[in-house]
C-alpha positions as CSV (number, residue, x, y, z in Angstrom):
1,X,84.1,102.3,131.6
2,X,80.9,103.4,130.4
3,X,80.4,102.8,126.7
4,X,79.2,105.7,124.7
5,X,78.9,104.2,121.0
6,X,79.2,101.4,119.1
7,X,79.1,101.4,115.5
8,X,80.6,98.7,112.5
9,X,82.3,96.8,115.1
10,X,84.0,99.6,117.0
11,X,83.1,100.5,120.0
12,X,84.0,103.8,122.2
13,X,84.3,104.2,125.7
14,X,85.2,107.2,127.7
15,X,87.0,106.6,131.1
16,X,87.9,108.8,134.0
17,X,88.6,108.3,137.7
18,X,86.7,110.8,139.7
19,X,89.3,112.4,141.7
20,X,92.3,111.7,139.3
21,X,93.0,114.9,136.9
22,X,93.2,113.1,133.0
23,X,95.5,116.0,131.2
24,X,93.4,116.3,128.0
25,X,90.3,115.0,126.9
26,X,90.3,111.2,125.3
27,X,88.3,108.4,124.6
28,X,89.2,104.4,124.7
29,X,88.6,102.8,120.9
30,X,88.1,99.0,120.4
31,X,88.0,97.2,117.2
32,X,88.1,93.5,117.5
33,X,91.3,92.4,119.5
34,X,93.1,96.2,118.7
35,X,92.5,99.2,121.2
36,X,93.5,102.9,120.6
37,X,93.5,106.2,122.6
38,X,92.0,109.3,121.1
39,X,92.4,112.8,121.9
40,X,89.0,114.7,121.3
41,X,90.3,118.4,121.3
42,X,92.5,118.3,119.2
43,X,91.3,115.0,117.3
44,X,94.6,112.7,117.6
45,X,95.6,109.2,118.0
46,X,97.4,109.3,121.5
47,X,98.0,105.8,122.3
48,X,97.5,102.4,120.6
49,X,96.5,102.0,116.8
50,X,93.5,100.1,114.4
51,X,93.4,99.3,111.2
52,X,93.1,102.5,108.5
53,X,89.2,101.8,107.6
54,X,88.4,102.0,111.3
55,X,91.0,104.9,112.2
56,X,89.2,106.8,109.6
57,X,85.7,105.9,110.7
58,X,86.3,107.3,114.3
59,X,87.9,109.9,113.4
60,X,85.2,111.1,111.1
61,X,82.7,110.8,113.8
62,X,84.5,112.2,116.5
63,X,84.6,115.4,113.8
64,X,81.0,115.4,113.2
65,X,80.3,114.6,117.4
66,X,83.1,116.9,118.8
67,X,80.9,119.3,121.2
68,X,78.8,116.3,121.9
69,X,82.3,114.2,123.3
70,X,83.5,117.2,125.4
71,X,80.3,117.5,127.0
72,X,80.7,113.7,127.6
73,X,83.8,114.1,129.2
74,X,82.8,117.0,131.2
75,X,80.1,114.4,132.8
76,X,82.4,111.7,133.4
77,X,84.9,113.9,135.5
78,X,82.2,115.5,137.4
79,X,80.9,111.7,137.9
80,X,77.6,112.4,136.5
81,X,76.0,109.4,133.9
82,X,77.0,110.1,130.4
83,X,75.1,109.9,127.4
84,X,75.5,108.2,124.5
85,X,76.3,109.7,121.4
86,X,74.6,108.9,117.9
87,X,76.6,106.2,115.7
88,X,77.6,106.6,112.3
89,X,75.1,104.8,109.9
């Protein structure tokens, strides 16, 4: 599961299996021993949770990275290497 940011102690991995069909766009979230599921189009919380503070601070960047993240994902299905994606600072 390549890892496409890491910022404050959270770090954000996107995941697909080439030849499996995912049904919407997501990423993986870890923060310490917690994990989460994002959507990226819409920006939800599918699976999993984290603590508020973090929650918020992924879900800010995913806003401000959105294009960037589908683009991402559109490289991991097609199995291509994905690139990683500016942290917040």
């Amino acid at each position: 599961m390549p890892e496409i940011c890491r910022f404050y102690g959270i770090i954000i991995r996107i995941f697909t299996e080439t030849g499996e069909r995912h049904h919407t766009p997501h990423i993986h979230v870890y923060y310490q021993d917690q994990k989460a599921v994002y959507g990226i189009n819409p920006i939800e919380l599918l699976a999993g949770e984290l603590p508020r503070r973090q929650q918020r601070l992924v879900e800010a960047w995913m806003e401000l990275h959105r294009e960037e993240l589908l683009e991402v994902w559109r490289l991991a299905l097609a199995g291509e290497p994905v690139n990683k994606i500016t942290p917040l600072q």
